[in-house]
DOLUMZA-285119 format. One line per field, with one value per residue: residue in one letter; x, y, z of N, C-alpha, C, O in turn. Coordinates in nm, 3 decimals. Layout:
<nodes>
type = A_... $
n_X = X_... $
n_Y = Y_... $
n_Z = Z_... $
ca_X = X_... $
ca_Y = Y_... $
ca_Z = Z_... $
c_X = X_... $
c_Y = Y_... $
c_Z = Z_... $
o_X = X_... $
o_Y = Y_... $
o_Z = Z_... $
</nodes>
This chain:
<nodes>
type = X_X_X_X_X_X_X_X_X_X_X_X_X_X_X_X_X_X_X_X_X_X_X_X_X_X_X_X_X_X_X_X_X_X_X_X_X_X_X_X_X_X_X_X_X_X_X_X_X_X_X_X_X_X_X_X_X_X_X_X_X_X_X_X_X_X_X_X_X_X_X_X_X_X_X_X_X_X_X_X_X_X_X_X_X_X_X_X_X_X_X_X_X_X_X_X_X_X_X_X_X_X_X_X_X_X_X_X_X_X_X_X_X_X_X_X_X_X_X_X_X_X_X_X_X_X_X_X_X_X_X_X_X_X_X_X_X_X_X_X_X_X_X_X_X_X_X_X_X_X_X_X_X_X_X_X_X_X_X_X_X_X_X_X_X_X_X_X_X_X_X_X_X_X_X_X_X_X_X_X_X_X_X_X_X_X_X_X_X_X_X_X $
n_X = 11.786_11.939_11.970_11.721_11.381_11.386_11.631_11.813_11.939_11.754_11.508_11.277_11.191_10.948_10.743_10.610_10.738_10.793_10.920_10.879_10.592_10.547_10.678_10.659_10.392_10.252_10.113_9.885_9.826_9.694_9.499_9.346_9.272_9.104_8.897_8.819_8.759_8.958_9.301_9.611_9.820_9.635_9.504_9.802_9.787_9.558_9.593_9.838_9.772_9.579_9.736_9.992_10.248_10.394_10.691_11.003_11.232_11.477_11.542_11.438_11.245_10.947_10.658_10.473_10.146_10.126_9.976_9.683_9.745_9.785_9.579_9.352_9.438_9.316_9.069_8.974_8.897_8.970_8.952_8.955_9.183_9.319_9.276_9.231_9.466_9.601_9.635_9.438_9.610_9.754_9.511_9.325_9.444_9.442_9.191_9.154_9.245_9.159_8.951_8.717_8.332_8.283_8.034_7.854_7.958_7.823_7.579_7.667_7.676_7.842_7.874_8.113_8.248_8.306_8.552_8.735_8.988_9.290_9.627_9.817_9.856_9.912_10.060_10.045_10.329_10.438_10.415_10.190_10.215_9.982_9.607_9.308_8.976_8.722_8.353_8.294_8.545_8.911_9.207_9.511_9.853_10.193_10.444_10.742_11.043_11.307_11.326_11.162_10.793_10.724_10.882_10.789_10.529_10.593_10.669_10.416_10.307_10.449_10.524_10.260_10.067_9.805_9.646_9.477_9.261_9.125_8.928_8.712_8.522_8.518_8.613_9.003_9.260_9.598_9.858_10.162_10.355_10.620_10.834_10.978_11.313_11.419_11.185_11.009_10.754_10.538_10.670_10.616_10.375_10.232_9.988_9.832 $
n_Y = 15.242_15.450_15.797_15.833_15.957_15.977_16.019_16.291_16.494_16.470_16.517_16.713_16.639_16.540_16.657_17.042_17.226_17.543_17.764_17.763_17.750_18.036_18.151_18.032_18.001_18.185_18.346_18.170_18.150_18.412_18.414_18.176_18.331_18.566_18.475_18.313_18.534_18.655_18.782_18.711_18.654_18.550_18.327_18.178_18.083_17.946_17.730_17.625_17.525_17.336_17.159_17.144_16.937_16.715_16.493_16.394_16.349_16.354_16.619_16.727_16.990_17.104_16.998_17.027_16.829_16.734_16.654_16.698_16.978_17.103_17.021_17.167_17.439_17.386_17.309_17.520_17.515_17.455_17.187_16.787_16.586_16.425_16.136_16.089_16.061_15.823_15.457_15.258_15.067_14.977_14.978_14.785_14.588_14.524_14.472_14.258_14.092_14.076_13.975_14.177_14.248_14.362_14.401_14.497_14.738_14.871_15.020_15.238_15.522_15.825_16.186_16.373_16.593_16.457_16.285_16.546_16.548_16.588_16.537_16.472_16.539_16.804_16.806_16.827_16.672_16.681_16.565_16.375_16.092_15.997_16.055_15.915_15.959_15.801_15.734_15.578_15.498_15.604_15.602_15.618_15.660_15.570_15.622_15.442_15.461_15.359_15.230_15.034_14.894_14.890_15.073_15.271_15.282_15.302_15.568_15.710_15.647_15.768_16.007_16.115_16.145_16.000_16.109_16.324_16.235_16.078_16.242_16.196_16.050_15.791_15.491_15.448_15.371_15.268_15.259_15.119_15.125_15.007_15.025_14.845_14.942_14.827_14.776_14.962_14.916_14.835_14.647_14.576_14.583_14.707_14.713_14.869 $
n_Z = -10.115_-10.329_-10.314_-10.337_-10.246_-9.974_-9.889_-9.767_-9.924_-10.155_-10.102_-10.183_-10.379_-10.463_-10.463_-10.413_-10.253_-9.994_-10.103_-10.378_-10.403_-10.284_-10.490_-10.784_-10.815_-10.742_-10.904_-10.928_-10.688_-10.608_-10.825_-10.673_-10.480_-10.574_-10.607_-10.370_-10.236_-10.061_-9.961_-10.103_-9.940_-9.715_-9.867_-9.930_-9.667_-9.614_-9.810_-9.694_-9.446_-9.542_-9.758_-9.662_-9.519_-9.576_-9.482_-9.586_-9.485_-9.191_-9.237_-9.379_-9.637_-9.541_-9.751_-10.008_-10.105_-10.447_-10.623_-10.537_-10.461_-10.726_-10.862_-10.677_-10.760_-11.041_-11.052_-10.882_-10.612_-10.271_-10.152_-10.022_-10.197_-10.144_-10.150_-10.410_-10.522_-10.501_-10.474_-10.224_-10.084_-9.863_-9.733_-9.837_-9.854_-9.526_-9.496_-9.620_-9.425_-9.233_-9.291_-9.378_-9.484_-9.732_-9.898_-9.657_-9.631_-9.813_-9.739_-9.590_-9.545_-9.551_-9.474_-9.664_-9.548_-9.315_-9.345_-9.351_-9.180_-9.070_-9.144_-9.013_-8.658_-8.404_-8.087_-7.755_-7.679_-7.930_-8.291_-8.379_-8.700_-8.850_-8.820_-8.788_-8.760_-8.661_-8.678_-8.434_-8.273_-8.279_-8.467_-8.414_-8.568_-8.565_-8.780_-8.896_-9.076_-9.009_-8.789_-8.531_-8.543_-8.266_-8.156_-8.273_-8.150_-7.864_-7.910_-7.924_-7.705_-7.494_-7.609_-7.571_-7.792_-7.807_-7.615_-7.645_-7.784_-7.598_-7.467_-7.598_-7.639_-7.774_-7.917_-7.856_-8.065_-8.066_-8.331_-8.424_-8.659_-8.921_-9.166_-9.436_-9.561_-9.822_-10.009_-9.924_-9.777_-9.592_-9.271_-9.065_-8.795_-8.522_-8.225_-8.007 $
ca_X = 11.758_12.054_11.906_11.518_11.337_11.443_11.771_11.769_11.944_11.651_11.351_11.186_11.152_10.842_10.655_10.625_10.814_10.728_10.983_10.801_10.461_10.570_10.712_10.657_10.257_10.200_9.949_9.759_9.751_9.619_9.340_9.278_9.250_9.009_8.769_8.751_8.758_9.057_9.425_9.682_9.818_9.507_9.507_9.878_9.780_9.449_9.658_9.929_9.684_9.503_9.784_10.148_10.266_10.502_10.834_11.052_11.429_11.470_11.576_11.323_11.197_10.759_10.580_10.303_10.143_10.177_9.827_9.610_9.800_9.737_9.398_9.291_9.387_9.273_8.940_8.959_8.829_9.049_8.910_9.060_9.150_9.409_9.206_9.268_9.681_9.697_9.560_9.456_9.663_9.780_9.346_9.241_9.495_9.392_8.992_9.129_9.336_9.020_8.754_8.562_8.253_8.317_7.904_7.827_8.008_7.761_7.451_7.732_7.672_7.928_7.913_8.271_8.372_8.350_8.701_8.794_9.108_9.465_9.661_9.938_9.789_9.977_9.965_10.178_10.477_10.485_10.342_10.179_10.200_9.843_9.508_9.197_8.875_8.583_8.230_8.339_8.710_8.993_9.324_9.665_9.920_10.299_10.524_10.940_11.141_11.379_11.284_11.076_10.689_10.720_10.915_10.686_10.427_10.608_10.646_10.312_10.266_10.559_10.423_10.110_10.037_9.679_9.573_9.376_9.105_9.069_8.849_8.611_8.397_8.546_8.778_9.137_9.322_9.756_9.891_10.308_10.359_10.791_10.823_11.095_11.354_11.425_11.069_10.916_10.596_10.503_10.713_10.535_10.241_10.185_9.820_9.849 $
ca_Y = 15.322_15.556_15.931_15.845_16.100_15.938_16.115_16.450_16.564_16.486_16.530_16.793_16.604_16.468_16.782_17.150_17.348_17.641_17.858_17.693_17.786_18.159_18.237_18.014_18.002_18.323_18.355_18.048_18.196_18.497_18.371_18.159_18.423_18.630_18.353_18.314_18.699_18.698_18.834_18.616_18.601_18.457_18.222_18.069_17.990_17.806_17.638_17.536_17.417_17.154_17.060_17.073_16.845_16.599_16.489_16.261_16.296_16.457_16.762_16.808_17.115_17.115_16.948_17.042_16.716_16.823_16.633_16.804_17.123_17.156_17.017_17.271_17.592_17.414_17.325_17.689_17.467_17.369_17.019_16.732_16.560_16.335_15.993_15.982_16.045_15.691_15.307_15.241_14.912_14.916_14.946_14.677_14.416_14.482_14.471_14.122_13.973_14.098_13.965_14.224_14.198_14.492_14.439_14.540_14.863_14.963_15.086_15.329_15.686_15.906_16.329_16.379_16.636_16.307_16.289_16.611_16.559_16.643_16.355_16.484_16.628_16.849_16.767_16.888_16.594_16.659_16.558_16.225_16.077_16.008_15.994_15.862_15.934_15.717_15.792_15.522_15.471_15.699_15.582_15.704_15.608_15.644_15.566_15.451_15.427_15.335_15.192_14.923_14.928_14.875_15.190_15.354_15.239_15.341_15.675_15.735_15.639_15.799_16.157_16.136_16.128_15.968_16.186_16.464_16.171_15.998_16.272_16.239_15.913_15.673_15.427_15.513_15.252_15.317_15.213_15.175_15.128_14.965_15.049_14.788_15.018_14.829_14.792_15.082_14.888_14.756_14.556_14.511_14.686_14.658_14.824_14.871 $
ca_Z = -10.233_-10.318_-10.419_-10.370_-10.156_-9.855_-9.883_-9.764_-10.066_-10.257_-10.018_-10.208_-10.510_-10.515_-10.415_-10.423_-10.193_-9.995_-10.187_-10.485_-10.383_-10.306_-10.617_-10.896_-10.774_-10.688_-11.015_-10.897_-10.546_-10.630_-10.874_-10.578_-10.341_-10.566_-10.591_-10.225_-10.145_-9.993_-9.962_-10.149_-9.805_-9.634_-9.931_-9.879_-9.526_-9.626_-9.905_-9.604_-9.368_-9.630_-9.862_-9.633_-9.425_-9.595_-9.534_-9.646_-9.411_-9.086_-9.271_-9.534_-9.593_-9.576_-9.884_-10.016_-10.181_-10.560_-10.665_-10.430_-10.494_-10.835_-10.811_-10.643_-10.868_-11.163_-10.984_-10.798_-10.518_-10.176_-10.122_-9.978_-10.306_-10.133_-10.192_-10.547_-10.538_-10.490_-10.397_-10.068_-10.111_-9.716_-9.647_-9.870_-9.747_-9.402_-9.539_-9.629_-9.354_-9.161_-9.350_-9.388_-9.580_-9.771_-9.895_-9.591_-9.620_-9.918_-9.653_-9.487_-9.559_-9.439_-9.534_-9.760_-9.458_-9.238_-9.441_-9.376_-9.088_-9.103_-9.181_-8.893_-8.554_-8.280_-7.905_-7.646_-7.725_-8.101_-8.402_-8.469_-8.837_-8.890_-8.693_-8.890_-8.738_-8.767_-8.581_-8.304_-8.279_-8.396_-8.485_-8.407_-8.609_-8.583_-8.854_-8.892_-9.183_-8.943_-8.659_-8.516_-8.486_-8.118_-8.129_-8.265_-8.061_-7.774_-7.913_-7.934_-7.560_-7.427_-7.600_-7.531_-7.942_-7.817_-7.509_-7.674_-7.842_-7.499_-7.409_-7.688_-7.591_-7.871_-7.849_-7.885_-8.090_-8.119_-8.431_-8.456_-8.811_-8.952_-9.310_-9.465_-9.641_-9.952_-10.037_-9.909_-9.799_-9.435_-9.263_-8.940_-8.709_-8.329_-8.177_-7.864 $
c_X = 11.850_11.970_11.737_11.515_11.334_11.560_11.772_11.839_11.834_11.523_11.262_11.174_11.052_10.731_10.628_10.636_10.739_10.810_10.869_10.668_10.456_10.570_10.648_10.507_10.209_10.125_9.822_9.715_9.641_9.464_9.245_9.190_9.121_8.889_8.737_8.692_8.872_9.200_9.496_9.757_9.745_9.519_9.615_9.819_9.648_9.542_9.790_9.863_9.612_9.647_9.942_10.143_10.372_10.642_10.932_11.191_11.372_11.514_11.534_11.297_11.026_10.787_10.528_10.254_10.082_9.986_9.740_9.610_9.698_9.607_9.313_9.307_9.358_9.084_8.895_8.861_8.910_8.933_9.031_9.046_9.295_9.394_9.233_9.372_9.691_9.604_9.547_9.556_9.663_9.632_9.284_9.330_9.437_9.243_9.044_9.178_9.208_8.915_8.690_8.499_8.264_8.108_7.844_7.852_7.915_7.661_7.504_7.732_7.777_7.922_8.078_8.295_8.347_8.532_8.797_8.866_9.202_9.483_9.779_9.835_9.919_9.929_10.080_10.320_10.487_10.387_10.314_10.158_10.047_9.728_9.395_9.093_8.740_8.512_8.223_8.474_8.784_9.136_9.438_9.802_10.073_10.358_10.684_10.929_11.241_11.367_11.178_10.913_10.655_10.817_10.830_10.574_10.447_10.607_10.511_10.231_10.365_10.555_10.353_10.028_9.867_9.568_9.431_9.248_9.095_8.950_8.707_8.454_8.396_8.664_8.861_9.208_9.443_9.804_10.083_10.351_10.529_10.727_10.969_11.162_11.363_11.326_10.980_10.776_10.622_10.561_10.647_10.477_10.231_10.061_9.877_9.728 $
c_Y = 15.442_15.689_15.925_15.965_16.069_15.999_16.256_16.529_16.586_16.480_16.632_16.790_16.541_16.535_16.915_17.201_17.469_17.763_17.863_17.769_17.940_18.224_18.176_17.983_18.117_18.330_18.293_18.082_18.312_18.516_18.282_18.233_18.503_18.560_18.294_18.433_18.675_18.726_18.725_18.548_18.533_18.312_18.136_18.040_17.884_17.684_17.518_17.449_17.325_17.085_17.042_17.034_16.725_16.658_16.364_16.191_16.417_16.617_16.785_16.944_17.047_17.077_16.948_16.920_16.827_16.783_16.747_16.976_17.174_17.137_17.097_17.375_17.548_17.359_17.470_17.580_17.389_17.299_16.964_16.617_16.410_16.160_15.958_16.019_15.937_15.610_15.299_15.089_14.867_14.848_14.819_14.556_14.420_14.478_14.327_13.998_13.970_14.039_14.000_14.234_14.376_14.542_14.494_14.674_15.008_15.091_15.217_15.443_15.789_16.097_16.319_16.456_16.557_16.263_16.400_16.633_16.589_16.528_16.316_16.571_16.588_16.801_16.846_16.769_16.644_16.634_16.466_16.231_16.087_15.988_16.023_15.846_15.907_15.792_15.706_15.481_15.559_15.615_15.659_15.649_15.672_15.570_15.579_15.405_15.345_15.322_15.067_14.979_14.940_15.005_15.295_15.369_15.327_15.488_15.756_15.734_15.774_15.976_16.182_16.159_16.093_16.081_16.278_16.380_16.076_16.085_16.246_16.145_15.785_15.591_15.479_15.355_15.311_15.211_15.197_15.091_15.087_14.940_14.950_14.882_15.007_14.843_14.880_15.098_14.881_14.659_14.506_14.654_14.596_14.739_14.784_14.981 $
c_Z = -10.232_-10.404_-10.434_-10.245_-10.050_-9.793_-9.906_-9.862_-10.163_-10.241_-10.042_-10.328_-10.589_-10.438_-10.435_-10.268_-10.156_-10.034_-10.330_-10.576_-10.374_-10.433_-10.751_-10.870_-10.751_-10.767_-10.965_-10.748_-10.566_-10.715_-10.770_-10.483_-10.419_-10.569_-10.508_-10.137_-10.032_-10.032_-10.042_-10.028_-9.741_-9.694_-9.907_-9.732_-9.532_-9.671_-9.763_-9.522_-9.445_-9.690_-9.843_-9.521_-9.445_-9.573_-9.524_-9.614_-9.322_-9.112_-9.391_-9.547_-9.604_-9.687_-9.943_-10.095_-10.311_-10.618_-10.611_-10.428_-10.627_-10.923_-10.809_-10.719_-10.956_-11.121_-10.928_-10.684_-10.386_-10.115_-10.076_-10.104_-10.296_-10.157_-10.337_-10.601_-10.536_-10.426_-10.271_-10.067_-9.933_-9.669_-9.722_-9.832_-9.609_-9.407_-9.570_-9.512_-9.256_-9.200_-9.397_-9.506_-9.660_-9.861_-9.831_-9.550_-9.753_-9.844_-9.614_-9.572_-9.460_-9.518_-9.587_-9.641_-9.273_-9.283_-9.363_-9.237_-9.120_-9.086_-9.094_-8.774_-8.444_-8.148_-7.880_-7.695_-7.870_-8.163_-8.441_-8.591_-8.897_-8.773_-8.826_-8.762_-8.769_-8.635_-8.446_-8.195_-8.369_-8.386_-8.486_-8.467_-8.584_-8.674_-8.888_-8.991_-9.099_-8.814_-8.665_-8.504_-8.356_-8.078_-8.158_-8.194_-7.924_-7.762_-7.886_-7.743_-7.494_-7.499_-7.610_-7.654_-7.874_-7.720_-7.584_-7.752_-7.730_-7.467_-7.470_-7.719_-7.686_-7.835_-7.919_-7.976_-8.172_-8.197_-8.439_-8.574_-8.834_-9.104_-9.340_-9.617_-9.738_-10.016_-10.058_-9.829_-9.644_-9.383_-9.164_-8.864_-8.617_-8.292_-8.027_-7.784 $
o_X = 11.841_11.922_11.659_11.600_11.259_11.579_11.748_11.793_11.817_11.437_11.176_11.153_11.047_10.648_10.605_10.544_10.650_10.766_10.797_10.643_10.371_10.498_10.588_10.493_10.086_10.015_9.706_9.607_9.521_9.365_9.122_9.081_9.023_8.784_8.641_8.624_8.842_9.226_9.425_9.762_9.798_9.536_9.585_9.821_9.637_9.565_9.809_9.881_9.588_9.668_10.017_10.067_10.421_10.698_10.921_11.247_11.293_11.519_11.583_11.332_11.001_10.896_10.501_10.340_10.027_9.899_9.739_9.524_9.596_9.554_9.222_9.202_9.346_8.992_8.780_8.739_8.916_8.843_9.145_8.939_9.343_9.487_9.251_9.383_9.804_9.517_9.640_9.488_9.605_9.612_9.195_9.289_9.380_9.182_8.954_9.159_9.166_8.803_8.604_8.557_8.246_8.064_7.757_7.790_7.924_7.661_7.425_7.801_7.780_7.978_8.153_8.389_8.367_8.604_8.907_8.821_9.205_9.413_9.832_9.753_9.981_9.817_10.168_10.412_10.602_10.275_10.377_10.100_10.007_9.744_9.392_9.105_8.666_8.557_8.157_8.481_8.755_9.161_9.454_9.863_10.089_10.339_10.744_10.842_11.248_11.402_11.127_10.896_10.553_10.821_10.803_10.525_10.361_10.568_10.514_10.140_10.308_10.589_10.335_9.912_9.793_9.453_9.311_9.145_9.046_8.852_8.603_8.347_8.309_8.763_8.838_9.191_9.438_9.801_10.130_10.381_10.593_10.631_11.068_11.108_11.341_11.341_10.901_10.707_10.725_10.522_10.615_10.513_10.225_10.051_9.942_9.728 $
o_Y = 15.527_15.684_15.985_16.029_16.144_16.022_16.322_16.641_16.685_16.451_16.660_16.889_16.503_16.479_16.903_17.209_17.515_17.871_17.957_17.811_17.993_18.314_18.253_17.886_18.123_18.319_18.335_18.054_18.298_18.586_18.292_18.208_18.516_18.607_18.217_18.440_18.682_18.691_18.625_18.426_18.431_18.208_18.024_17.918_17.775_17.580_17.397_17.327_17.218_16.966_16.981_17.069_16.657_16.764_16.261_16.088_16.510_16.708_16.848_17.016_16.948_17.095_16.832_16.894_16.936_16.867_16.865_17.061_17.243_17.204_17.117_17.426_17.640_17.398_17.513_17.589_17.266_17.346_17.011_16.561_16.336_16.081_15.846_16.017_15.903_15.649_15.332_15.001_14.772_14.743_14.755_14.448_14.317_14.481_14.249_13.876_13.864_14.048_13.940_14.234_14.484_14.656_14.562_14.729_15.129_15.211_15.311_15.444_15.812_16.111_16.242_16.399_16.601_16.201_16.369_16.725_16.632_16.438_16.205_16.656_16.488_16.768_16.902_16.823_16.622_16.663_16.424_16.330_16.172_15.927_16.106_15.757_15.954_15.862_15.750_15.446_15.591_15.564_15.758_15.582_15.794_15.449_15.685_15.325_15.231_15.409_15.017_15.093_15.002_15.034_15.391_15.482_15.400_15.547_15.863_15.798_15.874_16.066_16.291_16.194_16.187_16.118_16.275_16.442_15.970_16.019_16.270_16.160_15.697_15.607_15.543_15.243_15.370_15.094_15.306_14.973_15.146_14.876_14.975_14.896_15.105_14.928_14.895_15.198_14.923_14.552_14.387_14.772_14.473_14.847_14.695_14.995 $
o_Z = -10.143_-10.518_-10.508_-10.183_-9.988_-9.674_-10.007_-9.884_-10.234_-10.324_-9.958_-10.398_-10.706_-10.367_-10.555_-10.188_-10.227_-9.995_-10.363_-10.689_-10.446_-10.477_-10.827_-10.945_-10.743_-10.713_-10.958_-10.696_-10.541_-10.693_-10.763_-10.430_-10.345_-10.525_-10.519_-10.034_-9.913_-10.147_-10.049_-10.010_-9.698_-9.630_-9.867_-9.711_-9.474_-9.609_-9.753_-9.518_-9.388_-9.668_-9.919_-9.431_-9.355_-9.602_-9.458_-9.650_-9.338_-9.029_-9.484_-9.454_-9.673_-9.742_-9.973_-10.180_-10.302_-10.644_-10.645_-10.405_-10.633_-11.012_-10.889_-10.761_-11.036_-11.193_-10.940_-10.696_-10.393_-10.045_-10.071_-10.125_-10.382_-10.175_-10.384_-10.723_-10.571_-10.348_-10.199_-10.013_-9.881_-9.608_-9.665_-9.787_-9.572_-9.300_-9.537_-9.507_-9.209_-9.151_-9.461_-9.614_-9.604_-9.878_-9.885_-9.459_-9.775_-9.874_-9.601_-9.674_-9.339_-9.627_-9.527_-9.585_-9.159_-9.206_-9.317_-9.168_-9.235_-9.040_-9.083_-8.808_-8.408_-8.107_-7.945_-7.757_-7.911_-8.123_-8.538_-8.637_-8.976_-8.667_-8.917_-8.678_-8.855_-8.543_-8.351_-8.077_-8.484_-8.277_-8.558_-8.384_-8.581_-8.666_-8.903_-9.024_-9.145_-8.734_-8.765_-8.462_-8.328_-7.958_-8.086_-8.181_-7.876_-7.662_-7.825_-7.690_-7.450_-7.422_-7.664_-7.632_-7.903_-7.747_-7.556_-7.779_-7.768_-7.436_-7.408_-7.779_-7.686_-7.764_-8.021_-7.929_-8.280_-8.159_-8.470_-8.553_-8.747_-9.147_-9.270_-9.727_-9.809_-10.105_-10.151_-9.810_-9.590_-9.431_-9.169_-8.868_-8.613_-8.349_-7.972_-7.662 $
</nodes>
C-alpha cells in the first residue's frame, strides 16, 4: 500500500496528534477539565492515559484514537468507547473456528470496567501490543506488520511481555499475531 498509514510519512493520518490535541483542542480540554474539577493540564493526562497509544511506523508520532477522542468531549464523559470504532471481525472468526456456542455467552455478566484495560501494557522489556484480561486467563498479544508470528511470539518470551500476569493466579496464554501486508488482515497466529 503506497501512502497508507503504514508509511511514516503518513502515520498521523488517521488520528489526532498530540500537537493536535494541544492546540486545536484546547476548548474541548478545558470544558473537559471544568466538568471534572480539574486543571486543563490534569485533563490532557487523563485524556493521554485512556485514548493514546497508536502507531502506525516505527516513527510515528503518539495517536490518539480520533473516535474515542471526540466521543468523549461531546459526551463530557472519558469512557472506554473503543468497542464501537469498529467490528470485532478477528473475535467472531475465532468464536467460529472454535465453535463456540455463543448462546451460552448470554448468562455472562461482566461489570463494563471488567473492559476497562489498556490495550498496550509496560514491563521492564517494553511494550506489549495488547493484553486482554478475562476473570481466568489473560492474553498477551504481540503483533508484526512485518514479521513472522513466531517472531512475535518469541518477542514476547524473550522480553518478558508475559511475566507481570504470571503472578496473578490465571493462566497466561502468548499470542504472536503476522498481519499480511497487502491485505492488512491476519496472516497467521502461534500461542505459545
Amino acid at each position: 500500500m503506497l501512502g497508507g498509514p503504514m508509511d511514516a510519512k503518513y502515520a498521523a493520518i488517521c488520528g489526532i496528534t498530540e500537537e493536535e490535541l494541544a492546540t486545536d483542542m484546547a476548548p474541548d480540554i478545558a470544558m473537559l477539565a471544568e466538568e471534572y474539577e480539574c486543571t486543563p493540564e490534569e485533563m490532557h493526562d487523563k485524556l493521554k492515559k485512556q485514548y493514546d497509544g497508536y502507531r502506525f511506523a516505527k516513527k510515528s508520532p503518539d495517536i490518539y484514537n480520533p473516535f474515542s477522542l471526540l466521543k468523549c468531549f461531546n459526551q463530557r464523559d472519558i469512557a472506554n468507547y473503543w468497542f464501537e470504532s469498529g467490528t470485532p471481525t478477528f473475535l467472531i472468526r475465532q468464536m467460529q473456528h472454535f465453535r463456540t456456542d455463543i448462546t451460552a455467552m448470554d448468562r455472562i455478566e461482566e461489570p463494563s470496567d471488567a473492559f476497562d484495560r489498556p490495550t498496550e501494557a509496560n514491563c521492564a522489556g517494553g511494550r506489549t501490543d495488547v493484553v486482554v484480561e478475562m476473570p481466568d486467563t489473560t492474553y498477551v498479544f504481540e503483533l508484526k506488520a512485518n514479521g513472522t508470528a513466531q517472531e512475535a511470539l518469541d518477542q514476547i518470551n524473550t522480553k518478558g511481555y508475559a511475566q507481570p500476569y504470571e503472578t496473578e493466579g490465571r493462566k497466561v496464554v502468548k499470542v504472536g499475531v503476522a498481519f499480511e501486508r497487502e491485505t492488512m488482515t491476519v496472516g497467521e497466529w502461534v500461542v505459545g
